[in-house]
Structure formats: structure tokens, C-alpha cells
VEXSE-701973 format. One record per residue: x, y, z of N, C-alpha, C, CB in turn. Coordinates in steps of 0.2 Angstrom, whole numbers, plus 5000, padded with zeros to 4 digits. Glycine has a CB too. Example, Ala and Ser with C-alpha at 12.3 -4.5 7.8 and 13.67 -1.06 7.14 Angstrom:
2
506649725039506249785039506649845039505749785045506449895035506849955036506450005039507049975029
//
This chain:
112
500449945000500050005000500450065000499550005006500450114998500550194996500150244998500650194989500550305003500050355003500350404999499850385009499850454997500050504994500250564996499550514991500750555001500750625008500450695006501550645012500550714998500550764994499750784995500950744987499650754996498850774995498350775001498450724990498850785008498850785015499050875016499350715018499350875011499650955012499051005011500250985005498550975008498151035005498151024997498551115007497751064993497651064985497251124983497250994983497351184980497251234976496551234972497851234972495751224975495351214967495151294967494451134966494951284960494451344959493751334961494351344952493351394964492751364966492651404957492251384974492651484959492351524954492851564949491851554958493051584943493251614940493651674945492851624935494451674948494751724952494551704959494351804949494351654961494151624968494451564970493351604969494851544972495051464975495051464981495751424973495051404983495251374989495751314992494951344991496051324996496651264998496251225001497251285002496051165000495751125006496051055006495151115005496151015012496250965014495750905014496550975019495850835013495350805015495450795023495250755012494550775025494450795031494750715035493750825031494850715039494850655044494250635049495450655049493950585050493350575058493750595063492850495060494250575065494950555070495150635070495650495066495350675067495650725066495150795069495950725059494750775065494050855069493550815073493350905062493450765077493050735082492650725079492850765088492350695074491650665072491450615077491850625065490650635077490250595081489850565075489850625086489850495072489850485067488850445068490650445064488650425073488250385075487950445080488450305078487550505079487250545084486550535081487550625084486350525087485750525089485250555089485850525092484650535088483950595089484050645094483250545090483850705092484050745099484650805098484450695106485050755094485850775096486050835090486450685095485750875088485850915080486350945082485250955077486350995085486751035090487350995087486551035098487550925092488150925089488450885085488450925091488050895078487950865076488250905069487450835077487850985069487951045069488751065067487651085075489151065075489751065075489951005075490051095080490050945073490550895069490550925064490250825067490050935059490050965051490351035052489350955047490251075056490551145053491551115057489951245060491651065061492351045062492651015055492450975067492251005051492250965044492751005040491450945040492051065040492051125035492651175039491251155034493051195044493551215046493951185045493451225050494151125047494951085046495051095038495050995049494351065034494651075027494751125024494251055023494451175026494751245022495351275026494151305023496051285021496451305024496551375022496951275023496651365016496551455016495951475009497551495014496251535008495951535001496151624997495051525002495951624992496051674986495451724986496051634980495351764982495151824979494551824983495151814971494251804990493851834993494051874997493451804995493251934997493152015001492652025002493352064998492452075008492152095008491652145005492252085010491152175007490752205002491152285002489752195005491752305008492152375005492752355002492352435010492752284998493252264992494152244996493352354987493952235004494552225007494552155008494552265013495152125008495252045007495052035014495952015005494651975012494351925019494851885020493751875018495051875026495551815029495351775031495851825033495651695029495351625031495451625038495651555028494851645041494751635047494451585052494551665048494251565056493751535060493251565058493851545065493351625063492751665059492451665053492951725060492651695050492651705044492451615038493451745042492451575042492551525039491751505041493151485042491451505048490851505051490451525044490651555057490451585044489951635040490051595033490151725038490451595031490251555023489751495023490951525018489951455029489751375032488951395034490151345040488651425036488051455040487651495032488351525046488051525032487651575025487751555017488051645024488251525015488451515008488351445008489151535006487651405009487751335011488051295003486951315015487951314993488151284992489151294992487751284989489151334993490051334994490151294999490451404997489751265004490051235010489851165006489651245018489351145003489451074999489851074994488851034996490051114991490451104986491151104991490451164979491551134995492051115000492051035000491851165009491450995005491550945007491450905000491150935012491250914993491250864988492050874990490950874980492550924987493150944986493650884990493351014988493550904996493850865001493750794999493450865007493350754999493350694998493750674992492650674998493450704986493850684980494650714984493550724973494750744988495650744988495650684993496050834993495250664996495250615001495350554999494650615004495250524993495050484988495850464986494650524981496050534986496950514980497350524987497450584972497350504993497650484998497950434996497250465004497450374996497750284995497950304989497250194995498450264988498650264980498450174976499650274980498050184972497950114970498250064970497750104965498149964973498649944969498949944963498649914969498549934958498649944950499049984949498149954946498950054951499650104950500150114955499450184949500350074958500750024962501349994957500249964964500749954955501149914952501749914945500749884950501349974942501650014936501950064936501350034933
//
């Protein structure tokens, strides 16, 4: 077996023409996933997935706010897109996974 450590660093996509992001794939182990919660439990269930959507976003590009001044990958600042921009936050977690994906490295391209 083979990991891809390179793709543990982070990865550069475009969301939108002049916009990217650096994101990692995410770990259950690494942001405390509670993967089996419970009726009741949304709350934290709430913050597993905004842990999701924080560890994966490391930084990012050409976002600002509405007086044209760069936003910083914040916490903060990381809430509000997760909360408000909810397709940016699924498109984050497709990203993730597909980086998540070229962790293992196949056998087959192993082999070759």
C-alpha cells in the first residue's frame, strides 16, 4: 500500500472564476466526528460538520468583503460561509473527499 502524503498538504481548486480554495481532506479522527448521533443530538451534530468544513478549508483566494477588502481564512470567517453560503459549503465537502480519495494510492498504479 502507498499514501499520497502530497495530497495531505492541501490542494488549490477553483470554486469560481478568480476564487479558489486550499482544502484538505477531512479525517473522523482528526475533527471529532460523532459519526452515529442520535435523535436529539443536532446541535452536535451541527458542530461535527462545521469541524468538517473548518479543518478542510485552509486558506483561500480572491475573497472580500462587500468594501472590496480581502477576507481572511478565518474561523470566523469560515463560520459565515458554512452558515450562509450553504452551496459553497457542499461543494468544500464534495472537494475534500475527492482529495480524500487520492490519499490511498491504488494497487494497480502500484504496480506500474
Amino acid at each position: 500500500m502507498k499514501i499520497n502524503k502530497q495530497s495531505l498538504q492541501g490542494k488549490w481548486v477553483e470554486y469560481k472564476p478568480g476564487v479558489k480554495f486550499k482544502i484538505r481532506p477531512y479525517s473522523l479522527f482528526a475533527v471529532n466526528i460523532k459519526p452515529n448521533v442520535q435523535d436529539g443530538d443536532e446541535i452536535e451534530s451541527a458542530k461535527s460538520m462545521f469541524g468538517m468544513f473548518d479543518y478542510s478549508v485552509m486558506d483561500w483566494e480572491g475573497v472580500f468583503d462587500e468594501n472590496d477588502e480581502k477576507l481572511e481564512c478565518t474561523t470566523e470567517n469560515k463560520q459565515m460561509f458554512y452558515e450562509y453560503v450553504q452551496d459553497l459549503a457542499v461543494w468544500i465537502f464534495e472537494q475534500a473527499r475527492n482529495i480524500r480519495d487520492e490519499v490511498v494510492i491504488p494497487e494497480e498504479e502500484v504496480k506500474n
